[in-house]
N, C-alpha and C positions, 0 to 999 in steps of 0.2 A: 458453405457460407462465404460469399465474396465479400474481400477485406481490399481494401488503398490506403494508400501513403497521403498523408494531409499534411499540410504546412498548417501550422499555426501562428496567431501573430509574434509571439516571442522569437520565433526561426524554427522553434524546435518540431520534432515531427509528431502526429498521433498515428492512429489507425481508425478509420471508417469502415462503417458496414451500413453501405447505402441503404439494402433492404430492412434495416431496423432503425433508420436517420437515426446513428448516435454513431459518437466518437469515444476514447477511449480516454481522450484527457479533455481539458476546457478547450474551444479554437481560441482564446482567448495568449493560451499560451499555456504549452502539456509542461514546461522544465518549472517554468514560475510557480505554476497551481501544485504539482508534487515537492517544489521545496517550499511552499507558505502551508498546507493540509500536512502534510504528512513529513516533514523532515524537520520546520522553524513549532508547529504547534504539536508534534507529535513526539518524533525521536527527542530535540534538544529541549522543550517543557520536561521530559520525564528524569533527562539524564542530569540537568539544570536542578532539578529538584530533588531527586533523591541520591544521585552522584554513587551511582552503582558502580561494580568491577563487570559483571556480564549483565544482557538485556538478549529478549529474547522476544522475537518480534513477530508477530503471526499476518503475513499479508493475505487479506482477499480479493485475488486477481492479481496474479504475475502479470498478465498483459506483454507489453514489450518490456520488463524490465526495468522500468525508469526508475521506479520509486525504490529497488535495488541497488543500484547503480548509486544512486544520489544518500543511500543510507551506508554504504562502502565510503565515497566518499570522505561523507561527514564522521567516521571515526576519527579522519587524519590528525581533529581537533581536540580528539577527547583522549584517555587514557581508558575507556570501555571496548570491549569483545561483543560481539553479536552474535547469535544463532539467529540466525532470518529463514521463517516458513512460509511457503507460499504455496497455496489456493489455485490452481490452474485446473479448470478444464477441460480448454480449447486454446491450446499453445497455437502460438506463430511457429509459421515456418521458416528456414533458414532464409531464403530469399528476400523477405519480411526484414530479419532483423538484421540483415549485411547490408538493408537502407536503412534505417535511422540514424538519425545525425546527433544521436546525445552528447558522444565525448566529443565531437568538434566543437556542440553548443556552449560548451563549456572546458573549452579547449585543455581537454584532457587527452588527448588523443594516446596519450601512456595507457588509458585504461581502455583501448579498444579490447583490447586479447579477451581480458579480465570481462568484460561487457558480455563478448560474444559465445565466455565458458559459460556465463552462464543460464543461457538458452542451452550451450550443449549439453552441459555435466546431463549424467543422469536423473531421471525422476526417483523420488522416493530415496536418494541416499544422501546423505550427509557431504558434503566437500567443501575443505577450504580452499574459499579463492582466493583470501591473502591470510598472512597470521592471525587477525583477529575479526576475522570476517568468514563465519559456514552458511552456507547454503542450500536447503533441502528444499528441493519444489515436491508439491502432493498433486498429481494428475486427477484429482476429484470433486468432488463437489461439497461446497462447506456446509450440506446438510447432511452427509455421510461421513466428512472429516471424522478424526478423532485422533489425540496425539497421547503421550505418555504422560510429560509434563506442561505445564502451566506456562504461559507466557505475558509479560510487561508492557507490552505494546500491540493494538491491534489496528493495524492499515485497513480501514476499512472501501475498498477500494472498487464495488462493483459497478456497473450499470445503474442508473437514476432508477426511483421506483418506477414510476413511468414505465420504465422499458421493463425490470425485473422485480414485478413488486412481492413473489414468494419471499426475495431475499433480505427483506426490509421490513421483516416481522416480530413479534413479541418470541415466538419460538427460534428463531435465529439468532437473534440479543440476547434472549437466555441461555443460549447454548457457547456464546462469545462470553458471556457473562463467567459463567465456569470453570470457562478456559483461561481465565486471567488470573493472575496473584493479586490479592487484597493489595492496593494502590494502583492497580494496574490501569490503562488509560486506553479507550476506542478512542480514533480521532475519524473522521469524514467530512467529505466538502458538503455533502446535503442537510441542512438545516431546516427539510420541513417541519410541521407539526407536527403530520403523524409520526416521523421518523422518532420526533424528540420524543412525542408518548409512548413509543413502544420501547426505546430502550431506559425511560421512567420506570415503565411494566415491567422491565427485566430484572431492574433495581439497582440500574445504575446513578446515580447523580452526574446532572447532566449539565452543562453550562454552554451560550451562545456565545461564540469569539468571531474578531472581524476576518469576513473571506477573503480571499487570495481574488484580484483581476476579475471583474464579471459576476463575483455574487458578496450579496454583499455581509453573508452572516455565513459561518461552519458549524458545525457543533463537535466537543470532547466529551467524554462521558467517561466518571471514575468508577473503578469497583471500588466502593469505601461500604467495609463490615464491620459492623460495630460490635 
């Protein structure tokens, strides 16, 4: 599958795959759209709200990274530990990710090393990239996934239905559903309808917040069990 380097309007970079015309973040701008979906309504709503000691974060689709990188980051502010699990795949390759421009985008450039372990660490094992920051990428598919324990956040981070609509189903949101601990929160940039009724079906409560650049609604969905 041939992949390129995109500029997006923020500066920051995606990945394209012309033969299936989709990108991997908004063109709109990949650093803005992963910290408004997935870091301002995802990570700091949950921590903001329930002011945990550990969170444990389950991403669907590592991709390049970003939304990793930007959730290391945003501990700086908190007094919370992360376990971050990630959904890959079809990882990038090293030449791939030795071009993205995240830590200049956001002139962190201290975090390149940090960036680039973690495309390398291994799959499938545990490692800390900083004190309160582990990192486990899963090489699979999150219809065969399955993990030990439960996790407090879900990135929901794939392709548009449009492009993958297997993964945008009542049996997928069910199986996300399970995997989270009662309070537990999806967040994703797609605010269709059917998306909203499928993870209704699942049994999550589901509410529309305002989008990041270029769309103009997301949706969060809580596990609340009564």
């Amino acid at each position: 599958m041939q992949r390129s380097i995109q500029l997006t309007k923020d500066g920051s970079h995606t990945i394209a795959i012309p033969a299936m015309a989709v990108t991997y973040h908004s063109v709109h701008g990949a650093i803005q759209e992963s910290l408004h979906v997935f870091i301002e309504a995802g990570f700091h709503y949950y921590v903001s709200t329930y002011k945990p000691e550990n969170v444990a974060v389950l991403e669907m689709g590592f991709g390049t990274g970003l939304n990793a990188l930007l959730t290391m980051m945003a501990l700086e502010k908190t007094n919370t530990a992360v376990y971050y699990v990630s959904v890959e795949k079809f990882p990038l390759n090293h030449q791939e990710v030795a071009t993205l421009n995240y830590c200049q985008q956001v002139n962190r450039q201290d975090l390149q090393d940090g960036f680039i372990a973690m495309h390398t660490i291994e799959w499938n094992q545990s490692r800390a990239l900083q004190e309160n920051f582990i990192l486990n990428k899963s090489n699979s598919d999150i219809r065969t996934f399955s993990h030990p324990t439960n996790f407090d956040i879900i990135y929901f981070d794939a392709f548009a239905p449009a492009t993958q609509p297997a993964l945008w189903t009542v049996d997928i949101f069910t199986k996300l559903f399970q995997l989270l601990n009662t309070n537990g929160i999806l967040v994703t940039y797609c605010s269709k309808g059917d998306v909203r009724r499928a993870l209704l079906a699942a049994g999550f409560k589901v509410e529309k917040i305002p989008g990041p650049p270029g769309k103009r609604e997301m949706l969060r969905a809580t596990k609340q069990v009564n």
